[in-house]
C-alpha positions in Angstrom: 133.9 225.5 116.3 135.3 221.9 116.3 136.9 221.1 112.4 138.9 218.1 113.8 137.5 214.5 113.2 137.4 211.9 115.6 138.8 208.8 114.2 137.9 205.5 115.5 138.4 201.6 114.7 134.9 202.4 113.2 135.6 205.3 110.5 138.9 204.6 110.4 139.0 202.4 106.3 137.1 205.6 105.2 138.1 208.4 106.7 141.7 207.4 106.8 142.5 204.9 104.4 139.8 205.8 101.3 140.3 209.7 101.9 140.8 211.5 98.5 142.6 214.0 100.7 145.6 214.4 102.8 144.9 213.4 106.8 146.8 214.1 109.1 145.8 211.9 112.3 146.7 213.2 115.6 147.2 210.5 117.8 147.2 211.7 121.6 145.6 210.6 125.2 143.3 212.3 128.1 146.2 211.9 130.7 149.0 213.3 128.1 150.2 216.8 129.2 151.9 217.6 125.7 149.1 216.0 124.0 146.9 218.6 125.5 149.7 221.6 124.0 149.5 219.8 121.0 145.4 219.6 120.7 144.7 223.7 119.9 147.8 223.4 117.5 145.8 221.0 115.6 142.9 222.7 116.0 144.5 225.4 114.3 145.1 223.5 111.8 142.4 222.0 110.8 141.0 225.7 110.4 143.5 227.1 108.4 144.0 224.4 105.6 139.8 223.8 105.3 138.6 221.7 103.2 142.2 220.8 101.4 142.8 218.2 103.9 141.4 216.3 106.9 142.5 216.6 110.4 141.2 214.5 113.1 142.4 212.8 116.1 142.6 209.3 117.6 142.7 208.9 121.1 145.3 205.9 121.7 143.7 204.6 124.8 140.7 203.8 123.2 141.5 203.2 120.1 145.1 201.2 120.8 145.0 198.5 117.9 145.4 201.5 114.8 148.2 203.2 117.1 150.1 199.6 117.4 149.4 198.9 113.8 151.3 201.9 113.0 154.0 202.1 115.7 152.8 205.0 117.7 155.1 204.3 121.2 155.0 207.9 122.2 152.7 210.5 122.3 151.7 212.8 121.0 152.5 211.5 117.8 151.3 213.2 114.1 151.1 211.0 111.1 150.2 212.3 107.9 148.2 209.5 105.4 148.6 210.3 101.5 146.5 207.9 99.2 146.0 206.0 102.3 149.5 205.2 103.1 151.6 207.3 106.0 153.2 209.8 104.1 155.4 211.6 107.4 155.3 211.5 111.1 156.1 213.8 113.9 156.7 212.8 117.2 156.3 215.4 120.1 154.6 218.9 119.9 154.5 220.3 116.2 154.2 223.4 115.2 151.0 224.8 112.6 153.4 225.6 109.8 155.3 222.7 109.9 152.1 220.3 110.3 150.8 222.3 107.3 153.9 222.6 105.0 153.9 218.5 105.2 150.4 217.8 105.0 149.6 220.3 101.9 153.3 219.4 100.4 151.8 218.0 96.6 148.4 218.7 97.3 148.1 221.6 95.3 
């Protein structure tokens, strides 16, 4: 089953920016071979930390004006929002404890 959220320039204020929760945003692309590593990772993720947090993804093709705003030039590229604000970035493929350390880190 699918936990991961599909952000867009749509849902992006609320589900992003107005989150009460961590998000991690996974910005990534069709055509991206480490993007598609990367994708189950999250995935993973997004199962193991429940409903502490929200994963999603953004694809950066289609939605290329929130990855400029935030100076996403390579993907894929894992940036963590805290009270709406990015919080810590990863560039490249990221492993689930790492992704998870960061994006729980103060949560509890």
């Amino acid at each position: 089953m699918n936990k991961t959220k599909e952000f867009t320039v749509q849902n992006w204020e609320k589900e992003v920016l107005k989150s009460d929760k961590p998000v991690l945003v996974d910005f990534w692309a069709p055509w991206c071979g480490p993007c598609r590593t990367q994708g189950p990772l999250v995935e993973k993720l997004a199962e193991e930390v429940g409903d502490a947090a929200v994963v999603g993804k953004l694809n950066s093709d289609e939605q290329g004006e929130i990855a400029a705003q935030y100076g996403v030039r390579s993907i894929p590229t894992l940036i963590i929002f805290k009270n709406g604000k990015p919080a810590k970035s990863f560039v490249g493929v990221t492993a689930v404890p790492s992704m998870k350390a960061a994006l729980l880190e103060g949560a509890r």
